[in-house]
N, C-alpha and C positions, 0 to 999 in steps of 0.2 A: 504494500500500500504506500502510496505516495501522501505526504503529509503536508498541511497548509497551515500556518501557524500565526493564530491572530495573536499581536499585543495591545497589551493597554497596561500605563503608566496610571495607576488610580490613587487617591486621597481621600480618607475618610470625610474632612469634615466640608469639600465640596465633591462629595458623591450622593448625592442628593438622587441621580436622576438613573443610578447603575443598575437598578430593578428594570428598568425600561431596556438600556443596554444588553443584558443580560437574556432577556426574553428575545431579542432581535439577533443575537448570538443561537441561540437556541432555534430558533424557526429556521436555519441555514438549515439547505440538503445539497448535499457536494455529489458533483458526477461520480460514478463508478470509477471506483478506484483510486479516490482519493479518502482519506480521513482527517478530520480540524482537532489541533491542540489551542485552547486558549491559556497564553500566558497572560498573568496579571502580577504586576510586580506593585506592591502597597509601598510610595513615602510616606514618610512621615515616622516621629517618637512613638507615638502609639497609635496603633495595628488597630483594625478596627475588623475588617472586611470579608476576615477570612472563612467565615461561617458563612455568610451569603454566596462568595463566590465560588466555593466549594462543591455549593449544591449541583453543579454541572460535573457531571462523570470527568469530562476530558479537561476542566480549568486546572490549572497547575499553579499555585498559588506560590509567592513569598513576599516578607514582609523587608523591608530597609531597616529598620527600626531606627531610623536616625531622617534627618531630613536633609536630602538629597540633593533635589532639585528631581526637573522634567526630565534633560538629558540624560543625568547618570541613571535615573529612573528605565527609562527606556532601555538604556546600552544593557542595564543587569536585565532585562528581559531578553533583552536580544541573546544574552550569552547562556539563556536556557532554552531556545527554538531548537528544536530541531525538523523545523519542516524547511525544505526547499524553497517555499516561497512564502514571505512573512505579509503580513495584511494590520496596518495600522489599524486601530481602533482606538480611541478617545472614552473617557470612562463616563462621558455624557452624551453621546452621540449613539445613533440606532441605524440598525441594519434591517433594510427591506427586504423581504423575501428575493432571492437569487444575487443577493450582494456577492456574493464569492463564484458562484457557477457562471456569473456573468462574464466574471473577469480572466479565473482559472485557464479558458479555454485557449485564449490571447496568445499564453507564455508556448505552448505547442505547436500552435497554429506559425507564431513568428518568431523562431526561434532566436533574433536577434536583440528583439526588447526585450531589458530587464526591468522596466515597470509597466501598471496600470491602474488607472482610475477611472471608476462612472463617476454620473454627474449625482450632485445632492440638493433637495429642499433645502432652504434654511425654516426650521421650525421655533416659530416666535413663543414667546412666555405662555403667552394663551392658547397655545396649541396648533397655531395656523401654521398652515406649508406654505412656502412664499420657493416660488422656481427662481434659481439662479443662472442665468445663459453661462453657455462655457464664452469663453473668450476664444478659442481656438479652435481649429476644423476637429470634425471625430474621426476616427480613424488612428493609422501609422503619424507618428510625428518623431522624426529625425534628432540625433542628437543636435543640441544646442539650441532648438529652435523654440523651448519655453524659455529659457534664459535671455535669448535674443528681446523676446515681447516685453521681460518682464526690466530688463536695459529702457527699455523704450516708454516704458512706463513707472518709472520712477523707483525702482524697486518693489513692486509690486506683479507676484508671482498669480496666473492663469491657471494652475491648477492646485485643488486643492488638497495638501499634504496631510490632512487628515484622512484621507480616503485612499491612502496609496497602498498595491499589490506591489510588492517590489522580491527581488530574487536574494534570499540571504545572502550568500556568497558574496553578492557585489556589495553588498551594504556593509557587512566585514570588512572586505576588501578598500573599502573607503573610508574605517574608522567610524563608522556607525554615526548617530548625531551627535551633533557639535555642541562640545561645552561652553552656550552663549547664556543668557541669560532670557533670553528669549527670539523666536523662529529659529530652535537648533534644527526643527524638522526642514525648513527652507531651505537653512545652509547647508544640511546634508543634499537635500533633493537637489541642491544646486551644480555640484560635482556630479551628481550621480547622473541626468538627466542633460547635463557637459559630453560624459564619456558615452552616454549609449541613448539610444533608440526606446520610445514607448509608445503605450496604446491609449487614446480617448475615447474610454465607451460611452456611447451616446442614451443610454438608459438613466433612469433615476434610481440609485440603488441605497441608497443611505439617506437621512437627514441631520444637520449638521445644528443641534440644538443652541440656541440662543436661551443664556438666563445671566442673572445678577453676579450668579460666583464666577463665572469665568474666568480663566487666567486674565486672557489681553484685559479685562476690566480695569486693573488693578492700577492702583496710582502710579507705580511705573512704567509701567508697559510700552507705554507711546516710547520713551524716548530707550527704554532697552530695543524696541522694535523697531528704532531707526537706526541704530548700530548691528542689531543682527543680521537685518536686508542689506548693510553695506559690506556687513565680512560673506554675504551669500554671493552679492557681487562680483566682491574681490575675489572671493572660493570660485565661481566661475570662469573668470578672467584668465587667473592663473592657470587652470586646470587649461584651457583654451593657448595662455603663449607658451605653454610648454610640451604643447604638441602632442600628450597622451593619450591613447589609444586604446579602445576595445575591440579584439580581434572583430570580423564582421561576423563570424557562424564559432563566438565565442563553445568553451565547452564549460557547459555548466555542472558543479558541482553538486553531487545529489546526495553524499554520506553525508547528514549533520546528524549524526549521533553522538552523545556528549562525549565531550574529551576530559580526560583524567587529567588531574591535578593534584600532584604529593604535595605534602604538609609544608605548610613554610618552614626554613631552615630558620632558627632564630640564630641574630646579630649580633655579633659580638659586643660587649657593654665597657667601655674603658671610663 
């Protein structure tokens, strides 16, 4: 069986809405021959989550016990996947039926793309779906060519990195998200989406909930999120004058079964 491995970065005291997540996780049915692991990696001092998110056979739970942040939240999830292709999820956002079988199919189909996203509602407080236009054609879209749009518009990226299918291996290979203090998911997607080729599905397969606790809310955010768009830029830029390459019929890596790690060696004390 082939494995597809959602994450989510969650927080007790703005998880408010992960009952709902949770259920839209749960409605997922994957083609033959695939099976879903959902990782959920808990920040924060104290653990709250582990009893609700457990109730699913396939979640695989761990707690930080300390408070993180987003990114390193994420990277420790990431270093417990083991499916072949990881699938973002937000601990307040919801999955419509065929969120996954939508996307799944893409990575076979083109064996060159290492992401994919459909498009999402935004889901307002009072429950309304408000549609969001993609900004860009659906279909194949070449490398460098959201980066280009997102140059052209200020910093300001066309697709939405909450919703991204992406291929483990390359997201390793790229140092996973970036320790920013806010859009680490950007700055990653922005090398990543530099080096290789993805997919626009043109479906609505998610909703991207709108409420009070949200991170960007937060009294810093605006100006952590004009620094983080500009190292997204610069991460593209770079990635761009130094001419690095992903073969074109790259070979994707399919063993992610965990790797061993002996005890650490303690350090001499002078």
């Amino acid at each position: 069986m082939r494995t597809v491995s959602i994450l989510t970065a969650a927080y007790a005291p703005t998880a408010k809405h992960l009952a709902d997540t949770m259920a839209g996780v749960a409605a997922q049915e994957l083609p033959d021959g695939w099976r879903l692991e959902w990782i959920v990696q808990e920040d924060g001092p104290e653990p709250a989550l582990a009893d609700l998110v457990t109730a699913l056979p396939y979640a695989r739970y761990e707690a930080n016990d300390a408070q993180l942040g987003l990114s390193q939240t994420r990277n420790l999830a990431l270093s417990r996947a083991t499916g072949e292709l990881i699938q973002a999820l937000d601990h307040d956002d919801v999955f419509l039926p065929g969120a996954l079988s939508a996307l799944l199919p893409h990575f076979d189909a083109h064996p060159m793309i290492h992401w994919a996203v459909s498009q999402a509602d935004d889901l307002t407080p009072v429950g309304e779906r408000v549609p969001y236009e993609s900004a860009l054609p659906y279909g194949l879209l070449a490398a460098g060519q959201v980066n280009e749009w997102a140059q052209e518009h200020g910093g300001n990226w066309p697709i939405h990195c909450a919703g991204l299918m992406l291929r483990t291996a390359t997201v390793r290979a790229l140092g996973g998200w970036m320790a920013t203090p806010a859009d680490d998911d950007v700055a990653m997607f922005a090398a990543l989406s530099e080096l290789t080729s993805g997919y626009n599905e043109p479906s609505v397969k998610w909703l991207y909930r709108h409420h009070p606790d949200q991170t960007h809310r937060t009294k810093h955010w605006r100006t952590w999120s004009t620094a983080g768009r500009r190292i997204a830029l610069q991460r593209a830029a770079a990635v761009r004058a130094a001419g690095l390459k992903f073969p074109a019929e790259p070979h994707h890596q399919t063993d992610h079964g965990p790797v061993d790690v002996g005890p650490l060696k303690p350090k001499k004390v002078f």
